[in-house]
Phi, psi and omega in degrees: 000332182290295183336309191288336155280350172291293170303331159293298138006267155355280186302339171284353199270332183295294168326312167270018163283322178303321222268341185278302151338316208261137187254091216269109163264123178279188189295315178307305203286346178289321167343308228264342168258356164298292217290359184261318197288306199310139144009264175317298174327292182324291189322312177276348167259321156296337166289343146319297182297312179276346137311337159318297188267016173274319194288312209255010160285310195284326167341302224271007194281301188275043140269156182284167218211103168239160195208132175254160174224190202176108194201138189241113216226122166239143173263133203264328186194122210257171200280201209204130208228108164228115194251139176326007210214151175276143172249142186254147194114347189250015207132082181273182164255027120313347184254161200291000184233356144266154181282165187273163199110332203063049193227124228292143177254351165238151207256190184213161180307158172218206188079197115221203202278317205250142175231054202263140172197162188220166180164199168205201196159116187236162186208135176224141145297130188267300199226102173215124143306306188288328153329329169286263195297353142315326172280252201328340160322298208295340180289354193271336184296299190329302190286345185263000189270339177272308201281339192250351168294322192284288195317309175292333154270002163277324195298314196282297166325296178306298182307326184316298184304289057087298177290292188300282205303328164315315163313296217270352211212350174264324141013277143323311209277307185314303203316333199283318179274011166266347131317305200287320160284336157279354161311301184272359179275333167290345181278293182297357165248354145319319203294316176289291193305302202306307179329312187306314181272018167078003189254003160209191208259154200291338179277352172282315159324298199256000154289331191288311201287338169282329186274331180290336196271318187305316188292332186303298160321323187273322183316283190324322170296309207279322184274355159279357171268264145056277195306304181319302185280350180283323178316297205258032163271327170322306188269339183263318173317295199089059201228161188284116177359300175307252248342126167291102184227166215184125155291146156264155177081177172217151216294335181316300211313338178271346184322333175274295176323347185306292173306310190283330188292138179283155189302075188334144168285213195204021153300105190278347193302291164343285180351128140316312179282298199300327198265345138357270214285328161287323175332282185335295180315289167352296192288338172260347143309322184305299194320320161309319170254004166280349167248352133288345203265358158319280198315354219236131170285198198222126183233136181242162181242154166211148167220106163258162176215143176231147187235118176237162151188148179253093178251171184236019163238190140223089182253067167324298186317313206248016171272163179264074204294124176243138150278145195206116186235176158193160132224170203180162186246154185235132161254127141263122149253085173348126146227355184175105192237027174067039173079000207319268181305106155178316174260345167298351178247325156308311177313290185302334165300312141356280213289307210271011155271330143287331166307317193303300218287303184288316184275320186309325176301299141357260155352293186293309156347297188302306194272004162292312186278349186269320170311307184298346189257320185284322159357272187274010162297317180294310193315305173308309214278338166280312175320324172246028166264328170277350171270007172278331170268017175263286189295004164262350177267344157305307154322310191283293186323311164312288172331327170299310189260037158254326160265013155244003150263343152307343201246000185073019188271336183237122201295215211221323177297328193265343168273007146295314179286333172255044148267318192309334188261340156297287173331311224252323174310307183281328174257359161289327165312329196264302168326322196289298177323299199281262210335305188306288181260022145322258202300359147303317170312297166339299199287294191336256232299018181237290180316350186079030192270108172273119158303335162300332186270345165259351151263343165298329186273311168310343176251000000 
């Protein structure tokens, strides 16, 4: 008996280590660890960052550019130099190896073997238009890399949510058949003591012993949907598959929101994909005219300095460094590139016209779905004033016929069917519930309702 108590004792203490252990989350906290853990999230911030620093790579287009240099030239054959006029030592015009006139007939070497030069050299654009709106391009990159970050915590938030309430409704769903077999495991032993007194038929027995075998499978099934949505609430959280984790609250606790909540509008501003897509627009105007500002000239500044010397040894020391600097200004001016610039700017008119065309598209898409998310918002809100009210006449009615089948007034079929008609009123109630906030989830992340931002206003 010590033992045994001792072996309880254990389990109980084990149990509440588990039970401490296990990390019970509301909706908020799930949120608040999708948006730091997930994936996607991650991904799109770093994608921020790295426009970031692209923008501030192109900044560095209008500064000078500076570059040092170095160089060694060994000479292999060196050139061969010949001038009109006699040199002496190379020939007169007495001599059998000048032309007549006295111009020298063979030429001489020039150079020497070792060439080395050093220097630096620098360059800045003075006057480049198109250089300018390349840069305002990249800031448009920055904004649209922000912009597709936010589309990624709505896109995240909305599954978070979608996934929590999935929980909450696989939940509902254990409790209800794990009600309904014990409903039938107290039916089959109603059942046995009548048998046992002879007040009821062997067939009744073995309808009760068929609805507990029956009841077996939903249990089982409904707490493998239970494992199932914490899993993929996990995974869109971005917490690691173990992690001991629980949802909090139940699906009851939003029914009151069903009513109280005001009727969401059909204000698009918010979207993501539209403001996507003006970015976009935004950015092929820049483009357009960034294959005009082709055509405009350009003005650059330039400067170099050098160090050279030519020797046929290397007797560092005793070399002779001659220096050479300038500066000086460069104009370009476009004048004929084979029509280049001229369809790159059509081309881009092109584009931004299909954008036009896509987003308009777009748009009608959007506000289809948004009609189709309030659609079944209403629709759950009737489904669930009417199965609530289906479950209350079902409770009185199951109790009814459960006392009249204690007293033998009623068969075992009619108090299976009005468990079957309870069962189905109740999870028609949860069904009603998920469904309002399924698709409330939709509508936020399609209107652009940020969650950061609504916690921010709240606190």
């Amino acid at each position: 008996m010590k033992k045994l108590f001792i072996s309880l004792a254990g389990l109980i203490l084990a149990a509440s280590q588990i039970c401490s252990a296990q990390q019970v989350l509301s909706l908020d906290d799930a949120l608040k660890i999708a948006l730091s853990e997930n994936a996607s999230v991650k991904v799109a911030d770093l994608e921020i960052e790295r426009t970031g620093y692209a923008r501030k790579g192109s900044y560095a287009a209008l500064f000078p550019q500076v570059d040092g240099t170095a160089n060694y030239q060994r000479t292999i054959k060196k050139q061969v130099m010949y001038m009109d006029f006699d040199i002496p030592g190379m020939g007169g015009s007495g001599d059998s190896s000048s032309e007549q006139g006295g111009r020298s007939r063979d030429g001489f070497e020039v150079g020497r073997w070792n060439t080395w030069s050093t220097g630096v050299s620098a360059s800045m654009p003075l006057v480049n238009a198109q250089l300018w709106k390349s840069i305002q391009i990249s800031g448009q990159d920055v904004e649209l890399a922000v912009e597709k970050a936010r589309s990624s915590r709505l896109e995240t938030v909305t599954q978070v949510k979608k996934a929590f309430f999935t929980v909450l409704l696989a939940k509902e769903a254990a409790a209800v058949y794990k009600s309904v077999y014990d409903n039938a495991v107290e039916n089959l032993k109603l059942t046995e003591q009548k048998y046992n007194a002879q007040r009821a038929s062997e067939l009744d027995l073995t309808r009760a012993k068929t609805a507990v075998a029956n009841a077996v499978p939903n249990v089982y099934d409904s707490e493998n949907s239970v494992d199932l949505g914490l899993w993929q609430l996990k995974a869109v959280m971005g917490v690691a598959l173990d992690s001991d984790i629980d949802v909090a609250g139940s699906l009851a606790d939003y029914a009151d929101a069903m009513l109280t909540d005001p009727r969401p509008d059909e204000d698009l501003s918010g979207n993501s994909t539209l403001r996507q897509l003006d970015i976009q627009a935004r950015q092929l105007a820049s483009s357009i005219k960034l294959q005009q500002y082709a055509s405009l000239p350009s003005l650059a500044l330039a400067f170099s300095y050098s160090l050279n010397a030519m020797t046929n040894d290397f007797k560092f020391s005793e070399y002779k460094w001659s220096p050479y600097s300038y500066v000086g200004l460069s104009l370009n001016i476009p004048i004929f590139a084979g029509g280049k610039r001229y369809h790159a700017v059509k081309a881009a008119k092109v584009q931004a016209a299909e954008l036009d065309i896509q987003r308009a598209n777009t748009e009608r898409q959007l506000q289809i779905a948004v009609r189709q998310y309030l659609g079944t918002m209403e629709t759950a809100i009737k489904s669930h004033a009417s199965a609530s009210s289906a479950v209350e006449t079902a409770t009185k009615a199951y109790g009814i016929a459960r006392k009249s089948y204690d007293v033998g007034r009623s068969t075992l079929t009619d108090l299976n069917d009005a468990q079957l008609a309870l069962t189905q009123s109740q999870l028609g109630v949860c069904q009603a519930i998920y469904n309002y906030l399924s698709a409330k989830s939709d509508l936020e992340g399609t209107l652009g309702a940020d969650f950061l931002d609504k916690t921010a206003n709240n606190e």
